[in-house]
C-alpha positions as CSV (number, residue, x, y, z in Angstrom):
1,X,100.8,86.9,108.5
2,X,97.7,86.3,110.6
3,X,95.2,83.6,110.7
4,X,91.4,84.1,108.9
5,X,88.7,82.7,108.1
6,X,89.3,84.0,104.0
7,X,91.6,86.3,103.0
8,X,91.6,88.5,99.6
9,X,95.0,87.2,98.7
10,X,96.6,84.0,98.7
11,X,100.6,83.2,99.8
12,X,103.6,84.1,97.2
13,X,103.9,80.7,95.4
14,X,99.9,81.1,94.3
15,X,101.0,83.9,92.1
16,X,103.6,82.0,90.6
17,X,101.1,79.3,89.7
18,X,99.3,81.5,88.4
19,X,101.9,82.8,85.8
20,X,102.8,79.1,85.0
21,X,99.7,78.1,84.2
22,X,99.0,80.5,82.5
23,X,101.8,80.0,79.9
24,X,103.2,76.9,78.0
25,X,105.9,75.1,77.9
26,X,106.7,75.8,81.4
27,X,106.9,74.0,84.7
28,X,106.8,74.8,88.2
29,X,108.6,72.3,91.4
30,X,106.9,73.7,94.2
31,X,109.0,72.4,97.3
32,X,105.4,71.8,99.4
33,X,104.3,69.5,101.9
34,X,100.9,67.2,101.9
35,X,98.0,69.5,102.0
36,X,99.9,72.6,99.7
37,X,98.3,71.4,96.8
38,X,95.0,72.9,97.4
39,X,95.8,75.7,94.7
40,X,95.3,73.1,92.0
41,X,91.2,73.6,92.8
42,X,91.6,77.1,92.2
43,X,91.9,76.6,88.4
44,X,90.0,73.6,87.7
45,X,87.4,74.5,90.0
46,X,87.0,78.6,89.8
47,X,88.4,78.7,86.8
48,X,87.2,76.1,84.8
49,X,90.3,75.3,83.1
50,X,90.2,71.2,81.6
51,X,93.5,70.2,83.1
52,X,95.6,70.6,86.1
53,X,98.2,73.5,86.6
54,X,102.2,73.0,85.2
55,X,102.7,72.2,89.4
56,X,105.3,69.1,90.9
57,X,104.9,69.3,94.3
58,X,107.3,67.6,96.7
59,X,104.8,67.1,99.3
60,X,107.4,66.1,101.9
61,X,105.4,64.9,105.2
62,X,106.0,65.6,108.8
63,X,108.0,62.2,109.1
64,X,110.7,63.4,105.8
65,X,111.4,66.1,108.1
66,X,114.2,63.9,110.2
67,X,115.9,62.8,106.7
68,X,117.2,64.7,103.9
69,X,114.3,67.0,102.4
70,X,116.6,68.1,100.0
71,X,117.1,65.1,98.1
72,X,113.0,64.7,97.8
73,X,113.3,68.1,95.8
74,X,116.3,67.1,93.8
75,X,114.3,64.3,92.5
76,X,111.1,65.8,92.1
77,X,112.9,68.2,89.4
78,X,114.4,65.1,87.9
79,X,111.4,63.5,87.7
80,X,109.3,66.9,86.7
81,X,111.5,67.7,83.8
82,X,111.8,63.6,82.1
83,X,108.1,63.5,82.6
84,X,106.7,67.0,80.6
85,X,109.9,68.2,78.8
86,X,109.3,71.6,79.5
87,X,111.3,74.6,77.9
88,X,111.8,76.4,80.8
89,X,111.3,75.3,85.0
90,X,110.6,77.2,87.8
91,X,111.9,76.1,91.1
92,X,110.5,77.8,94.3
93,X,108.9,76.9,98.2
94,X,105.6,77.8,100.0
95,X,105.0,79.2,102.7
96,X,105.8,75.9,105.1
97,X,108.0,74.8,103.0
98,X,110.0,78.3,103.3
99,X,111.0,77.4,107.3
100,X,113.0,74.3,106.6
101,X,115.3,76.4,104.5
102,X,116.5,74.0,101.5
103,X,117.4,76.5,98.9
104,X,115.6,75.1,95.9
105,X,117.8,77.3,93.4
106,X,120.8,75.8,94.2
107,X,119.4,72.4,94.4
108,X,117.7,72.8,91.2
109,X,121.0,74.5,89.6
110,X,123.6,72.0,91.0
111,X,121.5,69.5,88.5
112,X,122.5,70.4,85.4
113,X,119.3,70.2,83.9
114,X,119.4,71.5,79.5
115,X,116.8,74.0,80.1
116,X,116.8,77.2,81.9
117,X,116.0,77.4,85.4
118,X,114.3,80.3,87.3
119,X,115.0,80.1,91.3
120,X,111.7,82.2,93.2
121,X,112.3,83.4,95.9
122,X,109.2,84.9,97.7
123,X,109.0,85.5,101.0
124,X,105.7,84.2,102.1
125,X,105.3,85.8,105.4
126,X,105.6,89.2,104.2
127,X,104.0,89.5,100.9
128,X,101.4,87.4,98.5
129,X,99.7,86.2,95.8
130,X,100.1,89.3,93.7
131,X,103.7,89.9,94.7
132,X,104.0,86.3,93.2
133,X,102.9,86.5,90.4
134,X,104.6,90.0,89.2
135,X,107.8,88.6,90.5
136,X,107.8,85.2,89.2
137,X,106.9,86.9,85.6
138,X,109.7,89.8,86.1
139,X,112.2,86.6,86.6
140,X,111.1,85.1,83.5
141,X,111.8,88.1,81.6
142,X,115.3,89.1,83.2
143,X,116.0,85.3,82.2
144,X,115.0,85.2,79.1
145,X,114.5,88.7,77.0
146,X,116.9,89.8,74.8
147,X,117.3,92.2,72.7
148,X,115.6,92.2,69.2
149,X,115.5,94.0,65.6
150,X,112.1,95.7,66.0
151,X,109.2,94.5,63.6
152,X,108.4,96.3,60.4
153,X,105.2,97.4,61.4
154,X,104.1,99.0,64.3
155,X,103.4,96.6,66.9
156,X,103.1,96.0,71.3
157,X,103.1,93.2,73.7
158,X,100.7,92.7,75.9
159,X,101.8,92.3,79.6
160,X,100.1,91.2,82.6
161,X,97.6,88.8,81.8
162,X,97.8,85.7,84.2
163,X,95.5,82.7,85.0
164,X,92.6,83.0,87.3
165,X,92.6,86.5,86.8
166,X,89.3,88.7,86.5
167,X,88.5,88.2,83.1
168,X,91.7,88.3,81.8
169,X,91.0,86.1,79.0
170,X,88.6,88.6,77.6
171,X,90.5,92.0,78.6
172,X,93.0,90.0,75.8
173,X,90.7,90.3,73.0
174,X,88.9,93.2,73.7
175,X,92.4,95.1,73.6
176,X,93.9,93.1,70.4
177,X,90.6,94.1,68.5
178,X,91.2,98.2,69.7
179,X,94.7,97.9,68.7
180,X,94.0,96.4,65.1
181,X,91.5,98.9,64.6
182,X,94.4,101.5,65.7
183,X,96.6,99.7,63.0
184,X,98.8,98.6,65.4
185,X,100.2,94.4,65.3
186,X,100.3,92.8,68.5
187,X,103.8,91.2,69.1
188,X,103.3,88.8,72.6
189,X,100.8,88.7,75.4
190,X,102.5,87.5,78.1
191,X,102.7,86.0,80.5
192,X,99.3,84.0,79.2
193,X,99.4,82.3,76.6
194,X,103.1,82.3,75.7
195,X,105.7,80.1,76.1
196,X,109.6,80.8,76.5
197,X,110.3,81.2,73.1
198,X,107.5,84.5,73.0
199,X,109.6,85.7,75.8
200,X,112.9,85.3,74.1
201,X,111.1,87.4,71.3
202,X,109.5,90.9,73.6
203,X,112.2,92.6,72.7
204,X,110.3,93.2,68.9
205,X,108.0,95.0,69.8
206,X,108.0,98.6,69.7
207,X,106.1,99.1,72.9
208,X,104.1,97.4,75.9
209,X,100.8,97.8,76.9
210,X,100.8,97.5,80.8
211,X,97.1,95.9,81.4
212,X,97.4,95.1,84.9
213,X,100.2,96.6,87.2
214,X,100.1,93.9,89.7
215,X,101.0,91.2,87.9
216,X,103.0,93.4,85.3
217,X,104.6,96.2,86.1
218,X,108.2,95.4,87.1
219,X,108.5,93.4,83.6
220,X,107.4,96.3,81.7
221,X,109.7,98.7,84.1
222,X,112.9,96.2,83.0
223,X,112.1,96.2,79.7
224,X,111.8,100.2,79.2
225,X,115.4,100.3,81.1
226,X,117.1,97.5,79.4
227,X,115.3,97.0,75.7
228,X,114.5,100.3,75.3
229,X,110.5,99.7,75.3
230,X,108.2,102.5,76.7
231,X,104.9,101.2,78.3
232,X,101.6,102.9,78.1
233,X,100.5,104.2,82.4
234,X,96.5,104.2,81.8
235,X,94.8,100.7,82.0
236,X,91.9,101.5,79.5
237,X,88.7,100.8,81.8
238,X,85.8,102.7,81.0
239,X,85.3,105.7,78.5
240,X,87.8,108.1,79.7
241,X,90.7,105.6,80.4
242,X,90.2,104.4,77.0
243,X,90.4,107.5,75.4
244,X,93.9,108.7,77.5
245,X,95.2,104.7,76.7
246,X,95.1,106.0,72.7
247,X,96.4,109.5,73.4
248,X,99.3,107.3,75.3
249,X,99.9,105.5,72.0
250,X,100.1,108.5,69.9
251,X,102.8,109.8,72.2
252,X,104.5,106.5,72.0
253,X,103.8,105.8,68.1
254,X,104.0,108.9,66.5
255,X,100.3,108.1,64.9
256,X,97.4,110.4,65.0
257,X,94.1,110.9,64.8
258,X,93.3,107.4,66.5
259,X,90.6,108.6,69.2
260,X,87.4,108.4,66.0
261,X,88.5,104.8,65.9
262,X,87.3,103.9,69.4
263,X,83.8,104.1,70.9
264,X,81.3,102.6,73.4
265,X,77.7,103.2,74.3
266,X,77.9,104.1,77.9
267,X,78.2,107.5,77.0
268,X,74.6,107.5,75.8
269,X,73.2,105.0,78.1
270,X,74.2,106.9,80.9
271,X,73.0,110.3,79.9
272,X,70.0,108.7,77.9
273,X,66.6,109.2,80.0
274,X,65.8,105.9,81.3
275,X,68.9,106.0,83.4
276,X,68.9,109.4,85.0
277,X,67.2,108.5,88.1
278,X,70.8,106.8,88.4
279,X,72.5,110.0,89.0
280,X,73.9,110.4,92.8
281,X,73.6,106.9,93.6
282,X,76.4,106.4,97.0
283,X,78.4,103.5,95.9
284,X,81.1,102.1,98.0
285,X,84.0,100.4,95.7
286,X,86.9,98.2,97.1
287,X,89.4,95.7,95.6
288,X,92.6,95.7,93.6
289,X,93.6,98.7,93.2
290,X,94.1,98.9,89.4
291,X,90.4,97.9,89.2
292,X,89.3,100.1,92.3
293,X,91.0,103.4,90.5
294,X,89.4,102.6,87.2
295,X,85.8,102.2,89.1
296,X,86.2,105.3,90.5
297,X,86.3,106.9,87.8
298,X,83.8,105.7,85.9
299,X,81.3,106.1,89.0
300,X,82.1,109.8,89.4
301,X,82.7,110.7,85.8
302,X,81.2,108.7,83.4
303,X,77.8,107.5,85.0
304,X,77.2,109.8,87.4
305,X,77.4,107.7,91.1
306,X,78.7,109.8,94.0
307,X,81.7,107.5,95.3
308,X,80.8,107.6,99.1
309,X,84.2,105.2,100.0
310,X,86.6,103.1,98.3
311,X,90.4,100.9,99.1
312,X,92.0,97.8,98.2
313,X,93.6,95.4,99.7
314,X,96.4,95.0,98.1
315,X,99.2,97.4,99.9
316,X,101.6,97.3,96.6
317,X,98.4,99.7,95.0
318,X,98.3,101.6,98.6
319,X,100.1,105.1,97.1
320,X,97.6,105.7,93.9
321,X,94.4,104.2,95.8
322,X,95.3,107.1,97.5
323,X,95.7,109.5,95.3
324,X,92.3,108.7,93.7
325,X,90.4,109.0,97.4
326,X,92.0,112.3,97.9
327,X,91.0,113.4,94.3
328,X,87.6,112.8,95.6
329,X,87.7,114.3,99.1
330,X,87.4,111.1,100.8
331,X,90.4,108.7,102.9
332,X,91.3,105.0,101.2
333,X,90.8,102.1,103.0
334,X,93.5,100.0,102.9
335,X,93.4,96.4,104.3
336,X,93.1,92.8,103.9
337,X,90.8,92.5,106.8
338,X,87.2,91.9,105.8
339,X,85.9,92.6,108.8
340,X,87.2,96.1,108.8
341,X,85.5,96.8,105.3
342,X,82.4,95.4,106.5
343,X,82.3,97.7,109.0
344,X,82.9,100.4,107.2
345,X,80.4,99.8,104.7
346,X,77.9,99.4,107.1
347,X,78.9,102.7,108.6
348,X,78.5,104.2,105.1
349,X,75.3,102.8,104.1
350,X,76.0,103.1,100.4
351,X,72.8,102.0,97.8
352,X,75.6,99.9,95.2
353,X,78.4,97.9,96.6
354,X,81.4,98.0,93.9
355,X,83.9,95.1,95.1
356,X,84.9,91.2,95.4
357,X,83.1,88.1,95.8
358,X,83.4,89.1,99.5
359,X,81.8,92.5,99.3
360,X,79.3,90.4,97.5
361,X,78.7,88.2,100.6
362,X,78.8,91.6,102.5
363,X,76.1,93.0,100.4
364,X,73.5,89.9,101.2
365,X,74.6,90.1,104.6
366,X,73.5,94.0,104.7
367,X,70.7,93.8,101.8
368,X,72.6,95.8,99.7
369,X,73.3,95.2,96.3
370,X,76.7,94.3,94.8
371,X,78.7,94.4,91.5
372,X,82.1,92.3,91.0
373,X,84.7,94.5,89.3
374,X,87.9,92.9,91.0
375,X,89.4,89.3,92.1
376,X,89.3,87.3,94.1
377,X,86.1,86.2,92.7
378,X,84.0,82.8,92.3
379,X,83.4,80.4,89.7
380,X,80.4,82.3,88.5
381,X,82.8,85.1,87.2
382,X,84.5,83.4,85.0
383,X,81.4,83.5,82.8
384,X,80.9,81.8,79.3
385,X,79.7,84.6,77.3
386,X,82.4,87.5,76.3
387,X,82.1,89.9,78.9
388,X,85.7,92.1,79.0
389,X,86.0,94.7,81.4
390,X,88.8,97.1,79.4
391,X,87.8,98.8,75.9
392,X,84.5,99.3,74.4
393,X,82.8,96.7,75.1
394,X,84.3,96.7,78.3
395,X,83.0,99.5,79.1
396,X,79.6,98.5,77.9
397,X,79.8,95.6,80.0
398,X,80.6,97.7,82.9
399,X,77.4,100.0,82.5
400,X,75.2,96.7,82.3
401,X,76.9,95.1,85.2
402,X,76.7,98.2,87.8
403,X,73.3,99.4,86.5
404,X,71.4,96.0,87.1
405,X,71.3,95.8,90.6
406,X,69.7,99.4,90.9
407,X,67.0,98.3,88.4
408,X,66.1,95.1,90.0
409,X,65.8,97.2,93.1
410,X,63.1,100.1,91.2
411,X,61.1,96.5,89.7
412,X,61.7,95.3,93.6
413,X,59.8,98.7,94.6
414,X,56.9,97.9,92.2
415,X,56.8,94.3,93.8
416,X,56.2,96.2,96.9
417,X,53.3,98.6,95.6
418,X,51.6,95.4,94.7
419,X,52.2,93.3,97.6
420,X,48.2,93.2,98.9
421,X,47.8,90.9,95.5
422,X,47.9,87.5,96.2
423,X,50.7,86.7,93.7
424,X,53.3,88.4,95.7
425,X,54.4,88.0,99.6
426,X,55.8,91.1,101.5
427,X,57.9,88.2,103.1
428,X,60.4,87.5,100.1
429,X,63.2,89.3,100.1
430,X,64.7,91.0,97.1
431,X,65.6,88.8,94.2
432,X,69.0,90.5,93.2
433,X,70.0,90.2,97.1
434,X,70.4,86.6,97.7
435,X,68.5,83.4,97.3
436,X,65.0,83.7,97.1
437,X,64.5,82.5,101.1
438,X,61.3,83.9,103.2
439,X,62.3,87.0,104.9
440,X,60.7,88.3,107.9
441,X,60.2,91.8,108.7
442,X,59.3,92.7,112.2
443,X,59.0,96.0,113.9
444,X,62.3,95.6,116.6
445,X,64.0,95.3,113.1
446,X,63.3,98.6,112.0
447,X,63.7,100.2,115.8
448,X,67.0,98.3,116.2
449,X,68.7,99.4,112.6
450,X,67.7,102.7,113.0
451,X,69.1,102.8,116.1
452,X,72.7,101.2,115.8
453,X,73.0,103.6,112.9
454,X,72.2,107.2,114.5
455,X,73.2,106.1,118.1
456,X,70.0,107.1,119.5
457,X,68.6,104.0,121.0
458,X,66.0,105.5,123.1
459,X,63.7,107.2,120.1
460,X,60.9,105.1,119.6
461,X,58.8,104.3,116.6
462,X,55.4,104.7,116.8
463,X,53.6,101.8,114.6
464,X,51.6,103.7,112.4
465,X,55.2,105.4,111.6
466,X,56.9,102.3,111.0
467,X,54.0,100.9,108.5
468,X,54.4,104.1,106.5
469,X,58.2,103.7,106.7
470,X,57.7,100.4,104.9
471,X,55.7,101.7,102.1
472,X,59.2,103.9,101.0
473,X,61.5,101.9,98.4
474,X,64.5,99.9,100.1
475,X,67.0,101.3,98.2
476,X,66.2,104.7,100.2
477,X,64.8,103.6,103.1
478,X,68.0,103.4,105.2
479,X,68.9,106.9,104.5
480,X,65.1,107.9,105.3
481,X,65.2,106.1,108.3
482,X,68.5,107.6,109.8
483,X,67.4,111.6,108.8
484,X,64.0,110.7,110.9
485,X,65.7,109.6,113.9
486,X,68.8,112.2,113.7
487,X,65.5,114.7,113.5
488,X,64.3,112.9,116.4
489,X,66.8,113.3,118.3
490,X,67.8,117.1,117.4
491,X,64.3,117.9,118.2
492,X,64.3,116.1,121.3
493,X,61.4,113.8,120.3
494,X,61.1,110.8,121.9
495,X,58.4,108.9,120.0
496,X,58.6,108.8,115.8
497,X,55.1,109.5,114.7
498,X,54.0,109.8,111.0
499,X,54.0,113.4,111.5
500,X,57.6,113.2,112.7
501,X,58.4,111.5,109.6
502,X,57.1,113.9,107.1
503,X,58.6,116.9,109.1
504,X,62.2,114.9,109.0
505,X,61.0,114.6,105.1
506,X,60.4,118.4,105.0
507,X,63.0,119.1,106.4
508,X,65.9,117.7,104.8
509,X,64.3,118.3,101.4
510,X,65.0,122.3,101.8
């Protein structure tokens, strides 16, 4: 653990909030001192939700620390389980609450509370919020699942969907609809939405759908070995994910000819002729890796982008991150340090940023543009409308999303051809960038980016160089920029004239 200024991943005992809130019926003593509760804003603020998390929190203080802590816990579940009557109560510590060492399962147990108990134990200083939640839901389901007579017809849970996750709520539907239309019942969707009695009931189902891995995975890995339930490996973002999720379920099913019951317009779209100037965009794409994989793919396959980096940051996801860079001939950035993917974005100079609500802060910082496609994100991604990210429409969604910034930036372009009319001001910056605030471009701006980028600080632009440098779109000007000086300085030319420029043009057009 190291101290930051934000981090892509909370501490353990967030994941496990997120898994209780998520479902019903259940409640979570969080042995916490005062200050710990902070996590409660992360679902009625970001999230929206109208009511506060399933969460007791002790909140011992610095002065309960010479008396008996334990006894604050002990009553805490008491008073936790007379208050909301849940069916099921999960005991666990943060991170602080971790060093003072009062075993909250065996408190909790040597109560003798009616209702099973479910002891975490997540060690905070060496994994987080992700861990959490995949092992607080793998708990649940070792406690509760048992075996069951399969249902008549065909039929799946759904595993993996939490609280506060990216579009989760949506990714639910989107996938019921694709399984009716497959003919195939869903059983459970867990852990949202379900309460202990769903769990108690997995065991029907003829198979899981694994949405997300990092909150799912080791549920859907006990289940296969103890109740005898495969899970499907592909998590069906985009067009070609979806169509290997259905050949999954054939295998699992026994059903065929299921691929004519699923579609999506991206396809078209992104070989139809008002998108073509698309193809070979760089795009740099970084987040959780399920999402980051899933991106990938899309980018290189399915719309045409040339993926110039990607990573995550959560290390679980490190192995097929991997696996996905070397696919494309590139390394994966692994890390939850946001500096270092800063830097290497800015080393890349991509013209789309793929990532998190941090890459988007990234991309204003560097003016260039950004698409969410993983948590964490901000309250403005938990939108109103329907907007999935897996099946169909999902992948629909996904084409909009991605495409929009590279569109604002052609209309930005003609906002530029027109600048000399008195409706427009050469000093606005984009509008897909950031908030509409006066920008000011001045020549050192141009000298100095050029410069930090190519290494060759003493090249020097000539003015009438830089005013026709201007008059190139943004979206390309960084790369036109960096061939002219790296021309520059191959040539040994010390002053950028127009004349430079258009050779530097010529030259790596052949």
């Amino acid at each position: 653990m190291k101290l930051s200024v934000w981090t892509y991943e909370g501490p353990p005992h967030v994941g496990a909030i997120r898994v209780a809130t998520g479902m019903e019926k259940v409640h979570l003593v969080l042995h916490a001192p005062q200050g710990d509760t902070y996590a409660d804003l992360l679902f009625t603020m970001i999230e929206r939700r109208n009511h506060r998390p399933p969460v007791t929190y002790t909140t011992f203080q610095a002065r309960d620390l010479g008396s008996d802590t334990a006894t604050l816990f002990k009553s805490a579940c008491e008073d936790a389980y007379n208050r909301f009557k849940p069916d099921l109560m999960l005991v666990g510590a943060s991170c602080t609450a971790e060093l003072i060492q009062d075993d909250p399962g065996g408190l909790a147990e040597a109560l003798g509370l009616p209702i099973p108990v479910v002891a975490l134990e997540l060690p905070s200083y060496q994994r987080k919020e992700n861990f959490g939640a995949d092992e607080t839901f793998f708990q649940i389901v070792k406690k509760l699942a048992v075996p069951q007579p399969r249902t008549k017809n065909i039929s799946c849970n759904l595993i993996g969907p939490t609280a506060l996750g990216f579009r989760h709520r949506d990714d639910v539907e989107e996938i019921e609809k694709v399984l009716q239309n497959l003919g195939i019942e869903v059983n459970v969707v867990a852990p949202m939405g379900s309460n202990p009695g769903d769990i108690r009931n997995l065991g029907a189902a003829h198979f899981n759908v694994l949405m997300y891995p990092e909150t799912g995975e080791s549920a859907c890995r006990f289940l296969e070995k103890n109740l005898d339930q495969p899970y499907t490996k592909t998590v069906p973002i985009g067009v070609g994910a979806l169509s290997q999720f259905v050949s999954e379920i054939e295998e699992v099913t026994g059903l065929t000819d299921l691929q004519n019951k699923v579609g999506s317009r991206l396809p078209w779209y992104s070989a139809s002729v008002d998108s073509t100037y698309l193809t070979g965009k760089r795009v740099f794409i970084f987040g959780d890796g399920s999402h980051v994989i899933a991106a990938a793919k899309i980018a290189a396959d399915e719309i045409g982008f040339e993926v110039a980096g990607l990573g995550c940051f959560n290390r679980e996801m490190a192995r097929p991150v991997r696996a996905a860079a070397k696919s494309l001939a590139l390394e994966a950035l692994i890390t939850d340090d946001y500096l270092e993917v800063e830097a290497k974005i800015s080393e890349l100079a991509p013209e789309l940023i793929l990532g998190t609500q941090m890459e988007r802060h990234i991309g204003k910082r560097l003016g260039i543009p950004c698409a969410v496609i993983s948590a964490p994100v901000h309250v403005q991604d938990f939108p109103a409308r329907y907007s999935p990210q897996m099946g169909p429409e999902g992948a629909n969604v996904i084409f909009d999303t991605w495409v929009h910034p590279l569109v604002m930036g052609l209309e930005e372009h003609l906002l530029t051809m027109f600048r000399e009319d008195f409706e427009f001001s050469d000093a606005n910056g984009p509008s897909h960038h950031a908030a509409h605030q006066p920008k000011t471009i001045e020549k050192e701006t141009i000298v100095e980016e050029a410069s930090s980028q190519t290494g060759s600080s003493h090249v020097i632009w000539m003015s009438d160089a830089e005013k026709e440098l201007r008059k190139i779109p943004f979206f390309v000007r960084g790369k036109a920029k960096r061939n002219t000086e790296r021309y520059a300085v191959d040539k040994g030319v010390l002053e950028i004239s127009i004349d430079t420029l258009y050779e530097a043009k010529a030259h790596y057009a052949r």
